[in-house]
C-alpha positions in Angstrom: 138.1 106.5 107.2 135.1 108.3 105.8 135.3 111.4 104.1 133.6 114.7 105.2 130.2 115.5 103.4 130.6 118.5 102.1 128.2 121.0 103.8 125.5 122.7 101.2 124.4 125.4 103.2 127.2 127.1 101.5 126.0 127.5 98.4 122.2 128.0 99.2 123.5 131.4 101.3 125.9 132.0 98.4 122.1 131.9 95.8 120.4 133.9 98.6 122.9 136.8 98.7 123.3 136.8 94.8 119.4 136.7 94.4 119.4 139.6 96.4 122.1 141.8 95.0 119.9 141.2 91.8 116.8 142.3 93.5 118.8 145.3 95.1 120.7 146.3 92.0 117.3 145.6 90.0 115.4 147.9 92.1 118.0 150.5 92.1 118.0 151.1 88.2 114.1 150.9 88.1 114.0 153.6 90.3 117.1 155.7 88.4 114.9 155.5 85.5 111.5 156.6 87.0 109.9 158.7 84.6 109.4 161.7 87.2 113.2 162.8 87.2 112.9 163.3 83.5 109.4 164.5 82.5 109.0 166.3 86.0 112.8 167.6 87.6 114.1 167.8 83.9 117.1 165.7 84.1 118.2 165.5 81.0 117.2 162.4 79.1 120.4 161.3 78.1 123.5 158.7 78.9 125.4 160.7 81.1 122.2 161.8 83.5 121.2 158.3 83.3 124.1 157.0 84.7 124.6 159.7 87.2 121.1 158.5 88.5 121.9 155.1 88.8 124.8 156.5 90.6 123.1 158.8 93.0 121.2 155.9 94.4 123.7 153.3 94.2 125.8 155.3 96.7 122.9 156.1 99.0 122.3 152.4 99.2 126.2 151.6 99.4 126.3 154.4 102.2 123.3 152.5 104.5 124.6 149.0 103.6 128.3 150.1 105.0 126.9 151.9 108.0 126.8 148.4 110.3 129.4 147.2 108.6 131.8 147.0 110.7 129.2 144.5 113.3 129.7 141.3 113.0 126.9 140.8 112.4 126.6 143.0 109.6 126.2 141.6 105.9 126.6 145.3 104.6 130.1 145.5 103.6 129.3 141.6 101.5 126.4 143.1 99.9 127.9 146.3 99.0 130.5 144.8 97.1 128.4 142.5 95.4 126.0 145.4 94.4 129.1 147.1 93.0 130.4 144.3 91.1 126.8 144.1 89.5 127.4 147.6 88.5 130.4 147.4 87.0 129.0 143.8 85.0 126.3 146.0 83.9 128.0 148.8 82.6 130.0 145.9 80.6 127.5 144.9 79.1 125.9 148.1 77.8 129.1 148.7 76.4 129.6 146.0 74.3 126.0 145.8 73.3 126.3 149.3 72.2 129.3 148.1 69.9 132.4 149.4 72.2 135.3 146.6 70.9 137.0 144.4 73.3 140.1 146.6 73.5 137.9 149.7 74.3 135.9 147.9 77.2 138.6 148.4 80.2 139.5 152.0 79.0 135.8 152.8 79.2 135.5 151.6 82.5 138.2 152.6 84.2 136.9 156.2 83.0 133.4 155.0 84.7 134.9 153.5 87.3 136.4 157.2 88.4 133.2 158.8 87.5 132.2 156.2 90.4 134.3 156.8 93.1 134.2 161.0 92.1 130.9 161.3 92.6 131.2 158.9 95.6 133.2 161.1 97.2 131.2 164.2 96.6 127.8 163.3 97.6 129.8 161.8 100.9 131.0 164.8 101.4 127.9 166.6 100.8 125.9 164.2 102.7 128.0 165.2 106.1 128.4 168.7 105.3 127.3 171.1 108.3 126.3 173.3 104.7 122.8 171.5 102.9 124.1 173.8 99.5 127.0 171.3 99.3 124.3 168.5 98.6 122.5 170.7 96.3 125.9 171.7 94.7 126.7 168.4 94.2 123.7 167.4 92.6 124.2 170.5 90.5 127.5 169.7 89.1 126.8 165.8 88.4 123.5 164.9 87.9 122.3 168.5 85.5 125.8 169.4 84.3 125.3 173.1 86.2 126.7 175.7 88.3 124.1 176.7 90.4 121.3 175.1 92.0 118.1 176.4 90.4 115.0 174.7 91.4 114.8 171.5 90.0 118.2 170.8 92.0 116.7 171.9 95.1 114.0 169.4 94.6 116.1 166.9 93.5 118.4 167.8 97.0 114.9 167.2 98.8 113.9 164.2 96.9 117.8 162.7 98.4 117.5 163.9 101.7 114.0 161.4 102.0 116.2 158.5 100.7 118.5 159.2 103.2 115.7 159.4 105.8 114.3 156.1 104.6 117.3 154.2 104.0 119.0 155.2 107.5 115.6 153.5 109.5 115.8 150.7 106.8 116.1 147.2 108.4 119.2 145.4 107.7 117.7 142.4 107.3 115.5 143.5 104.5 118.1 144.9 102.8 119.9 141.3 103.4 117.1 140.1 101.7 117.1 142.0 98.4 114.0 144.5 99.7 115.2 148.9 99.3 112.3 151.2 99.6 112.5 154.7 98.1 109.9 157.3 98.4 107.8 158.0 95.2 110.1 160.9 93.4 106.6 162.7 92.5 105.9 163.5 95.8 109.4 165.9 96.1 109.1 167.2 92.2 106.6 170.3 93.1 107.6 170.9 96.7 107.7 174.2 97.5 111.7 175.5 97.4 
């Protein structure tokens, strides 16, 4: 009796979908670190902000990519995890090349990986709020290390809303393959408040 060939198509759709959780994740730290929210909102140039604006866009993508998730369809809730698990392998690996030891590695993350699901939860929150302040409050409190919104949050708040826009009429199937478009953050930074 002759054995089963063993299909391939497999692992070609298992090199697509990695190929585009690197193009997704790639795209989503390029635009964390656009120059604009530093020199132009004044986020503060520093680890912390850095990595609450990585953050702050991975969950607006997470929150479109789980949307159809539950189709059948639907590669959202695949590609989510996958962008999440590129997350966390990145934040590995900026700790140890910043000399955190071996032992120090899981305690670090598990402190990121609730700075995660905190500010998960709070921009969720905000995002479905009938209140727009709880966005800007949000923002406020995790992204500029303040109380109140001033105006650089409220352009910041406005800046999100757009992603929101733009990722919520975002095709699937681009996202599928690896494609997220954000607007330009310039255009928000001297809106009027």
């Amino acid at each position: 009796m002759r054995r089963p060939i063993p299909l391939i198509l497999p692992l070609f759709r298992r090199n697509f979908h990695h190929r585009s959780i690197r193009a997704l994740y790639g795209t989503i730290v390029a635009q964390a670190r656009s120059a604009a929210f530093y020199a132009i909102y004044g986020v503060p140039d520093t680890m912390p902000a850095r990595f609450d604006l990585i953050v702050l866009h991975l969950v607006l993508v997470l929150r479109r990519l789980v949307r159809d998730g539950d189709s059948p369809a639907s590669h959202g809730r695949g590609l989510g995890q996958g962008l999440f698990d590129a997350f966390c392998r990145d934040l590995d690996d900026n700790l140890r090349e910043m000399g955190v030891g071996d032992l120090a590695v899981p305690k670090e993350m598990r402190r990121f990986g609730e700075a995660f699901y905190g500010r998960q939860a709070a921009y969720h929150a905000a995002i479905v709020s009938a209140d727009p302040r709880e966005l800007e409050k949000a923002l406020a409190r995790n992204i500029f290390g303040v109380a109140d919104a001033d105006d650089r949050v409220i352009r910041l708040a406005g800046y999100v809303r757009a992603v929101i826009e733009e990722l919520d009429i975002e095709d699937e199937r681009a996202l599928v393959s690896g494609v997220v478009s954000f607007p330009k953050p310039e255009s928000f930074a001297y809106a009027p408040t």
